[in-house]
N, C-alpha and C positions, 0 to 999 in steps of 0.2 A: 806405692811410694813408701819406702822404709821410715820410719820415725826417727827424728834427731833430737833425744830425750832429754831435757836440758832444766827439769823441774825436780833437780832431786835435793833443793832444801824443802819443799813439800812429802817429799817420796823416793824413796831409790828405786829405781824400778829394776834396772838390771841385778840382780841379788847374783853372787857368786853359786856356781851348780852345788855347792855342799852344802848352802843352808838348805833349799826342797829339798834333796836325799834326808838331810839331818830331822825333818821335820817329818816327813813319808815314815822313817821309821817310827819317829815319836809315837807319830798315830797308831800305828799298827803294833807297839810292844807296851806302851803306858798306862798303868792304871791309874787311882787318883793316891799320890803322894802321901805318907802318913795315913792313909786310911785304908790299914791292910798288913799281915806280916807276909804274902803272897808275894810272888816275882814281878809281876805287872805293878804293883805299889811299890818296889822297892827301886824299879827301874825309871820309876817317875820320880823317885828320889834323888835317884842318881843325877838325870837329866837334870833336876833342878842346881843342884849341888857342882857339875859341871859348869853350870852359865854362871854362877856365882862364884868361883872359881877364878875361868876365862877373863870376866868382870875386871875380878879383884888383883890379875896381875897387869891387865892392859891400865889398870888405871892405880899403879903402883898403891896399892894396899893391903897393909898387912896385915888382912884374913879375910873370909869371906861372908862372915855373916851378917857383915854391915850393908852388904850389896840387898837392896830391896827390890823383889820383884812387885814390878807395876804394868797397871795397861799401854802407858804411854806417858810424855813426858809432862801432861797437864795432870796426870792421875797423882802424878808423883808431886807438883807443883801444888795441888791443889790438899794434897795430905801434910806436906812441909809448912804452909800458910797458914793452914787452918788451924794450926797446931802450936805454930809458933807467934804468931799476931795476938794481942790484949787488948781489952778494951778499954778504953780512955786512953791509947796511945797510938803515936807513930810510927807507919810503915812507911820507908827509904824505897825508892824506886829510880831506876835511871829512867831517860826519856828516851829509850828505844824497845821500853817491855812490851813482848807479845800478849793478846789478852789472855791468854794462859795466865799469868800473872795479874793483869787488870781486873779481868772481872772475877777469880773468887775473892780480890781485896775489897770490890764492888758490893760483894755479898756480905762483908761484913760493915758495913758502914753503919749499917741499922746498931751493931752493937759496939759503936763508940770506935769502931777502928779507923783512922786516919791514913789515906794515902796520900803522902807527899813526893808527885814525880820531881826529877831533877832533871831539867835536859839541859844539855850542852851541843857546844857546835860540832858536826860531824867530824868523825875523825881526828879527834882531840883529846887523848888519853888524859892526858895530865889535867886538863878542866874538869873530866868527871871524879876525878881524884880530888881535886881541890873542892867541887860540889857536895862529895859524901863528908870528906872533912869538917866544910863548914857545918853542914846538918845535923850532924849526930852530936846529939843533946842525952838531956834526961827523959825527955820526953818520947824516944825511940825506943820502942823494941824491936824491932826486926831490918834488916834490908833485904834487897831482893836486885840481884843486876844479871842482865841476858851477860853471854859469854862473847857469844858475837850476834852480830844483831840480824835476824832475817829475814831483813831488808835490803841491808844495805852493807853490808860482812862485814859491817865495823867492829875489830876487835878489840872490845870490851879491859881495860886494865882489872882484872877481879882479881886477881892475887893481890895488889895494893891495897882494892876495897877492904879486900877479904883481913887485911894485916888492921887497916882502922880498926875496924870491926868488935874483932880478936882484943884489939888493945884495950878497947869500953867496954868490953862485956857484951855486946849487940850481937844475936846469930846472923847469919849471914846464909842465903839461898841463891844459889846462880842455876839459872835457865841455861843448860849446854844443852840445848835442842840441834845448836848448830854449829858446835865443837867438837861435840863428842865422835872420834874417832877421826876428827883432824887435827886438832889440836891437843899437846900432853897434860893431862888431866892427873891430878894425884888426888886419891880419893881420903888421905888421909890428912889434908888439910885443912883450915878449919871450917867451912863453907861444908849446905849442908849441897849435891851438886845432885840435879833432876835434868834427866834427858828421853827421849824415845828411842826404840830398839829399830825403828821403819828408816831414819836415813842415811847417818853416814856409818853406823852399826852395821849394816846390811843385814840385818832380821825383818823378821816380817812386820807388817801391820798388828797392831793388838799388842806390842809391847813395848816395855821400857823400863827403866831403872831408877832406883833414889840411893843416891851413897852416903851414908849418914858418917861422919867425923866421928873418931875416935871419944866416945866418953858421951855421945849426943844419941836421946832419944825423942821422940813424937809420940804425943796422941794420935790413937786409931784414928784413920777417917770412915774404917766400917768395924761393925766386928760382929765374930761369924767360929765355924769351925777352922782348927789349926790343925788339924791330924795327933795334938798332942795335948796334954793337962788337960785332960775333956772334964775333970769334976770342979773344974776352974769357972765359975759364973761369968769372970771377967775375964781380958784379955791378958795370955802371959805378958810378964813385963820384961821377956829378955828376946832378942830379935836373932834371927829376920820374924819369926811365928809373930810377934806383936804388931805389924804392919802390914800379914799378909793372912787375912782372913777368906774361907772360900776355898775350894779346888782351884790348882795352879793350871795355866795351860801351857803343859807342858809341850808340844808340838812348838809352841811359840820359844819357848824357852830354849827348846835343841836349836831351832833357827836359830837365834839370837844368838848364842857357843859358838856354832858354827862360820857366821859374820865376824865376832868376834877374835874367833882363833885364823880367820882371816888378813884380816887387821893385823894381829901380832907378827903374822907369817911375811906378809907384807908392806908392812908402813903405814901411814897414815896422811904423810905429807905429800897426798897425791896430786889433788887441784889446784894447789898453791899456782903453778905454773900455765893453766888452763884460764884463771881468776885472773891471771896477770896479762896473757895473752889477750883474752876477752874485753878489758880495760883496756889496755893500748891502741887495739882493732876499730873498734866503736871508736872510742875519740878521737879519729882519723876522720872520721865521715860529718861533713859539716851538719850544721842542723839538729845533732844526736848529741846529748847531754849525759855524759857518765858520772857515776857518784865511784871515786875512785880512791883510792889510797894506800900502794904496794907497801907501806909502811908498816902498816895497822889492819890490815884486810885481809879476810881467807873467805871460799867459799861462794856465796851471791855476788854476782855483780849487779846492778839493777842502772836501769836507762831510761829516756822518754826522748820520743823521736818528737819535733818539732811538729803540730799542729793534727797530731795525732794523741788521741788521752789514750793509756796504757790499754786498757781491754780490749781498743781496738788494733793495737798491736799486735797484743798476743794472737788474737784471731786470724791477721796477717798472717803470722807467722804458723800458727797450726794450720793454714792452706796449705803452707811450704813446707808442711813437717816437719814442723821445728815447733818443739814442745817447750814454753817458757810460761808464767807467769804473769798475768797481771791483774793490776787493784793494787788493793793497802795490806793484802797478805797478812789480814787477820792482825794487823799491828797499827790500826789507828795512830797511836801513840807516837810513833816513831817516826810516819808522816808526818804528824803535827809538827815536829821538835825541827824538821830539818826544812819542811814545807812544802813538801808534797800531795799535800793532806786533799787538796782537787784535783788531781788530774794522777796520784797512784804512781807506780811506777812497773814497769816491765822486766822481771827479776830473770834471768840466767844462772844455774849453779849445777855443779858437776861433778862427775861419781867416777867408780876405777875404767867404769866404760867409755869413759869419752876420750876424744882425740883431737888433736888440733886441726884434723879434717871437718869434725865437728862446728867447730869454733870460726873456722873458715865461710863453713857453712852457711852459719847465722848472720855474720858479716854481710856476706854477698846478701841474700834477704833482707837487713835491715836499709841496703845501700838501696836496694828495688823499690822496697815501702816510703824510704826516703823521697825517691825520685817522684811517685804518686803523689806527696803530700801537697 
């Protein structure tokens, strides 16, 4: 039975043929980056310098040394937090943050740092607007808003937040775990923006990005060799080298170019029409409960079939080959806020390989499970 892959706000599985070739070679011609004036060192230069590049035109900004390579999008989350959170003050949170975000604010509590989520009703831009409004005081240093929420693709108003923000002096960090490379992103606004290179980038696992604002810098969250200022005790203070301590992996880095110059080549407003069809189909079939809003929505759809709790769905549906999601998808939070928080929900999200064969698919399956229940 062929697989009908439908968990790619976890994963993209189907990666376009040039990111493996882009990475095959990686392996086979890279050395380690700045460390070496040799061809194999210089060609992992390059490779890096390409994805930063790639980066910095898909996500309109003007230059490349702001783009930070990272493991993934908590790597990059959890170096922007640590970096920019005080103690004795408040951190702004919307109530749809992954714990990517929850728990390294978790991990500072011990040192006086304050998380204050804000949740609002699902799919209500303008309440989470008026929520960061009211909050931002004296007493904030930081916010922190998902971009769209991956749970529930509720898309997040963060250029508003991002503009409060901006206005107080407060930096601003947005989660585009599940934006990135569907929705248009400019990396030179003021927000600092952290994503992974594994879903809708089509790079591999192991990577991701942090795009730091013009005129905006961070504390290391490691530090280590940079291939450069080696009589430097500390870390230089001028980037990308201030944030990326260690040998790069490169291999990872050509993927992620190669996803990237994907993307460019061909759009990004792929699933919009897939999320919409997906929505429509299910809230046809009685019984099944969609969290829906073509207004405000890209990406996840998520559902709970009557008298079935999500996990047992998904299993349903992995009999049927049909690869979805369920639980709370690592975002407590966001359950909480909307009230799903017992029974989780069964998430669907979609990549350049899917089809409205697909979508069809899943439909007839949730009708079959329906009928069991």
């Amino acid at each position: 039975m062929p697989l009908i892959y439908l968990d790619n706000a976890a994963t993209t599985l189907h990666k376009p043929p040039e990111v493996g070739a882009a990475m095959q070679r990686a392996l086979n011609t890279c050395g380690g980056a700045g460390r070496g004036g040799h061809a194999a060192a210089q060609k992992a230069a390059e490779v890096l310098f390409d994805c930063r590049e790639a980066a910095a035109r898909l996500f309109q900004m003007s230059g490349p040394d702001r783009v930070i390579l990272t493991c993934n999008a908590t790597h990059a989350l959890n170096m922007a937090i640590k970096s920019l959170a005080k103690p004795g003050k408040s951190v702004l949170i919307s109530g749809y943050e992954h714990n990517a975000v929850v728990r390294p604010l978790g991990s500072l509590e011990a040192a006086g740092v304050k998380t204050v989520p804000l949740p609002t009703p699902l799919f209500e831009p303008d309440a989470v607007v008026k929520r960061f409004e009211e909050a931002l005081d004296d007493s904030v240093c930081l916010a922190v808003c998902i971009h769209v929420s991956n749970v529930f693709g509720f898309v997040l108003p963060v250029e508003r937040v991002a503009e409060l923000c901006r206005a107080r002096g407060v930096p601003m960090i947005v989660d585009a775990s599940q934006s990135a490379g569907l929705l248009p992103i400019n990396g030179d606004l003021y927000p600092y923006w952290c994503m992974p290179g594994h879903k809708s980038l089509y790079g591999p696992q192991g990577t991701g990005l942090l795009l730091v604002p013009p005129g905006g810098m961070l504390a290391p969250l490691m530090e280590g060799g940079t291939g450069g200022d080696s009589r430097n005790p500390r870390m230089p203070e001028y980037l990308p080298d201030r944030l990326e301590a260690g040998t790069h992996n490169a291999p990872g880095a050509a993927g992620l170019a190669a996803g990237i110059r994907y993307l460019t080549k061909n759009g990004t407003d792929y699933t919009a029409p897939l999320t919409r069809q997906t929505a429509e189909e299910l809230s046809g079939i009685k019984g099944v409960e969609v969290y829906s809003n073509p207004a405000c929505q890209t990406g996840p759809v998520s559902f709970r079939i009557e008298g079935k709790d999500s996990e047992t769905t998904a299993t349903l549906l992995s009999d049927r080959g049909i690869a979805v999601r369920g639980g709370l998808h690592c975002a407590p939070l966001a359950h909480n806020t909307v009230g799903t928080e017992a029974t989780g929900t069964a998430r669907a999200a979609f990549s350049h390989a899917n089809t409205a064969r697909d979508i069809a698919a899943l439909v007839r399956a949730v009708r079959e499970i329906k009928a069991l229940a």
